[in-house]
N, C-alpha and C positions, 0 to 999 in steps of 0.2 A: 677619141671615142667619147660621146656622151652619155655617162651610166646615170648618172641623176637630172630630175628635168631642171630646166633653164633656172628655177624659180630657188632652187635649193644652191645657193652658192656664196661662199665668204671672203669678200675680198682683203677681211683683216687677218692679220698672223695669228692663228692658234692654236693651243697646247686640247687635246682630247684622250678622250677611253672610251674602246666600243666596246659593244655586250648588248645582251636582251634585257640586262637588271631586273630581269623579272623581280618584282615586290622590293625590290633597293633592299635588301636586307643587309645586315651588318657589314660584312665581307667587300661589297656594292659602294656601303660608306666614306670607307677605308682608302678602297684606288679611290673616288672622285674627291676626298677633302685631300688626298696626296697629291692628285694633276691639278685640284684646283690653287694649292700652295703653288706647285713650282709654276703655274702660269702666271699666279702672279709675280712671282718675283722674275719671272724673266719677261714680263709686262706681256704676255700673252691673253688672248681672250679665251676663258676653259670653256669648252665645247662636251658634250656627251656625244656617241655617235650608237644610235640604236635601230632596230627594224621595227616592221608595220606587223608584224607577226612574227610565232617562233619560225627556225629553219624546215624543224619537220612537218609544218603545216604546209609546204610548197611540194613537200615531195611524197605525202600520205595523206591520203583525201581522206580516207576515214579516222586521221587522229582527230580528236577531239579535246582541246588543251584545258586544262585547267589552273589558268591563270592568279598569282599571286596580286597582280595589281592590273587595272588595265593602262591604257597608253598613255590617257587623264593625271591617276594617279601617279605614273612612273614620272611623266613628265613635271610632275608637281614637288614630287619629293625629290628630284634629282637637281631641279632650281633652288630648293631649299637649302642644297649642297651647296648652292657658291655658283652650280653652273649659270651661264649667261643666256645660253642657247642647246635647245635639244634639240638636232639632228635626225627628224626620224627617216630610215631609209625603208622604201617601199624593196621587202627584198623577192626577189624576181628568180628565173633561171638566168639570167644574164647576170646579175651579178653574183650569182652563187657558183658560175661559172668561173668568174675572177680568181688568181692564185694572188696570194697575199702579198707579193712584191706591184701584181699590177692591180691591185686593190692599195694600197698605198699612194703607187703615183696618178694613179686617173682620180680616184676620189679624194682620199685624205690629203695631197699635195695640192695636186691641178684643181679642185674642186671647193673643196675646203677647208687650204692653204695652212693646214697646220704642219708647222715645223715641230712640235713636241708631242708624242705619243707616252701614253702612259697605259701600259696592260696588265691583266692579270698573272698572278703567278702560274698560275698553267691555260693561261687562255690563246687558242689558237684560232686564226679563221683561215679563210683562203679554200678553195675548191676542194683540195684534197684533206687540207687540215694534217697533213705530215710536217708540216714545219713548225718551228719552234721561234722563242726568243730568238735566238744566237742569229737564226736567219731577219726576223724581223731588225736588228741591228743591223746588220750587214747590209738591207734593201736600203734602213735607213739614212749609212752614210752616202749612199751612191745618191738619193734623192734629196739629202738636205732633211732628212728630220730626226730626230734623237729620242732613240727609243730610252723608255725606262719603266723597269719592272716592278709593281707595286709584291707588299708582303702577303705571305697567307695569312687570311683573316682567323681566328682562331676564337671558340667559345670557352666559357668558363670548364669546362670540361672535355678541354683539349680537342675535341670533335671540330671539323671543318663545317665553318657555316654551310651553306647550300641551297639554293631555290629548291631542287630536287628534295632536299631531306626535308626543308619546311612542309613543304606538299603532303608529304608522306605523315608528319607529327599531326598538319593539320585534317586531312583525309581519312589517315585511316585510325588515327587517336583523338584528333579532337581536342590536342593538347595544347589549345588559345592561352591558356597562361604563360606558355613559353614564348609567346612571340613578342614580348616586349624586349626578350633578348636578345632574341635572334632577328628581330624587326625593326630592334627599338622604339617601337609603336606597339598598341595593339591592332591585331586584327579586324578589319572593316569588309562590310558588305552594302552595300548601298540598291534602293528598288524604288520601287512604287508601291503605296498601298490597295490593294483591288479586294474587292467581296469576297469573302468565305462563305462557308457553310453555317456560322454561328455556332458552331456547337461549344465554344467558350464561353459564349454571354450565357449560355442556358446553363451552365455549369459555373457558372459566378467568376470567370476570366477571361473577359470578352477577350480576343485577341486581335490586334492588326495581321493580315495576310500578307506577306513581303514578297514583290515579284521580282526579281533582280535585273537591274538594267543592264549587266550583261551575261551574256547564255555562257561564258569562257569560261569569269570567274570561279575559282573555286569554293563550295560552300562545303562547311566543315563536316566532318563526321555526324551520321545521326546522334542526336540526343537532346536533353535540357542545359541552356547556358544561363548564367548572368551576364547580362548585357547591359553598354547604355544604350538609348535610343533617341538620337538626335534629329528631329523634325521643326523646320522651321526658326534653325539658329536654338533651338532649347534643346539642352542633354537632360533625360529623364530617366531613371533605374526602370531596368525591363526584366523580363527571363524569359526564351526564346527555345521555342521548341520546334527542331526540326529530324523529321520522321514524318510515317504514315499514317499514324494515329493509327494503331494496332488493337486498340480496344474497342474502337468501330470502323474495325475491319476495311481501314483507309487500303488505297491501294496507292495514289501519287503521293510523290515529297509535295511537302508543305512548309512552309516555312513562316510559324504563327509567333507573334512577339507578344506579349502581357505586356503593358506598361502599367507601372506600380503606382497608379496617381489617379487621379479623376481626368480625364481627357474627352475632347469632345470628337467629329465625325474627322478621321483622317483618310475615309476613302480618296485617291488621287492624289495624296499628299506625298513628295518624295522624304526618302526614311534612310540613314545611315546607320547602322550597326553595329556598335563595340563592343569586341568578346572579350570577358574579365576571363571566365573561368567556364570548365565544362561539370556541370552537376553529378547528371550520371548517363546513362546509357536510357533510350529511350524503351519505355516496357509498354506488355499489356497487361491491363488491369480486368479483375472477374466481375467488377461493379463501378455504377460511377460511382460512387460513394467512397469508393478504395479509391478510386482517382484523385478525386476533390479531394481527400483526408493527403495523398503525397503531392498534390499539389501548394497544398498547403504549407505543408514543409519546406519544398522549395522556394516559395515565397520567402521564406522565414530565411533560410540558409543565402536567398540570392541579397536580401537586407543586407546581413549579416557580410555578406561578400564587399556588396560595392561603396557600403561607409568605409572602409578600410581601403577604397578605391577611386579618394579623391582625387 
């Protein structure tokens, strides 16, 4: 049976880890600089094997994901691993159909041809997902591949990395200074910039309008960050205000960036986003003048931030 189209096939021998990787975070790291070691020493080529989407978007129409990296960036940081080739599988009801012994030989064997499987410490696939290691071992001596099971990834404070819990520090706290640990990068948002209202420039911090070029990604908790703001191969110290602008009784998110420099028209221009730090919680103010005086300050505090942020 043909689960993948014609075009996706390897006819050299090689060593792989599947998963969604959502945002490659630490944990993510870990199994792929592990599969990518032992493929090379057993001269295999290390492969990633991932999907076109989470699982629960094929079976809940109305989930709506909110994505740590999109396919771009997974793909990007997942070659930076070491991998050669990323794998992405369009996942289907046909192949979520699959039990993980015949998801092993139709795809990863027959398909591609890897003899060395590396997974996670509790990562399971296959239709029902009641199976485990001990069985992925067992499919793999009867097919020829050799399973091995990478470590749990572990933070500074003993807590299990996670896509899930990233989501959560970054969604519902905001808390972008953590993610260089649990990222090892910081946090990025990438857009276009499109016309606002101006009510920055009138208030003496013009701002860029960030439309994000994808609707998945997840964009972080309301409030004021320090950010850099990468346009056109140049990083520039920013601070980033995202809310509804409550003190003129905004209704949509917005998502306004200040860059701390003289710049000139970046309507159209694409804009990357780096979260140093989150300021505070987005407020309303009784005057602009209360505004502009705590704007002010965040200027001074975001300074303050991203010299210590080289």
């Amino acid at each position: 049976m043909m689960i993948l189209s014609p075009e996706i096939h390897l006819s050299t021998p090689s060593a792989a880890t599947i998963g969604c990787f959502d945002g490659v975070h630490r944990g993510h790291q870990m199994l792929v600089q592990l599969m990518v070691r032992q493929a090379r020493e057993r001269g295999l080529k290390p492969i990633a094997v991932t999907f076109d989407r989470l699982p629960r978007q094929l079976f809940d129409p109305n989930f709506h994901p909110q994505l740590l990296s999109t396919l771009e960036e997974k793909t990007a940081c997942l070659k930076e691993l070491g991998v050669e080739e990323v794998i992405i599988l369009p996942f289907t009801h046909q192949l979520a159909a699959l039990s993980a012994e015949a998801f092993m030989r139709e795809v990863l064997r027959d398909q591609l041809s890897v003899e060395l499987l590396v997974t996670g410490y509790d990562h399971r696939f296959g239709h029902d997902r009641s199976e485990g290691f001990d069985d992925y071992v067992r499919y793999g001596q009867r097919l020829g591949i050799d399973v091995v099971r990478g470590d749990v990834a572990m933070m500074d404070n003993q807590m299990a990395v996670s896509s899930t819990m990233i989501r959560q520090l970054l969604a519902e706290e905001g808390r972008v200074e953590m993610m260089p640990d649990v990222l090892t990068r910081q946090y990025t948002l990438s857009g276009h910039v499109v016309s606002g209202e101006h009510i920055g420039h009138e208030l003496g911090f013009p701002t860029a309008n960030l439309e994000p070029d994808s609707k998945e990604k997840l964009i972080p908790a309301s409030g004021v960050y320090a950010v850099w703001a990468m346009v056109d191969g140049c990083r520039m110290p920013a601070m980033m205000n995202i809310g509804t602008r409550p003190t003129f009784a905004g209704k949509q998110q917005t998502l306004e960036v200040h860059i701390l420099k003289e710049v000139g028209n970046l309507y159209g221009h694409s804009m990357t986003v780096a979260f140093v730090s989150r300021l505070r919680a987005e407020q309303r103010f009784d005057t602009c003048e209360a505004l502009i005086a705590q704007l002010q300050r965040d200027k001074q505090a975001t300074e303050e931030l991203l010299l210590n942020d080289k």
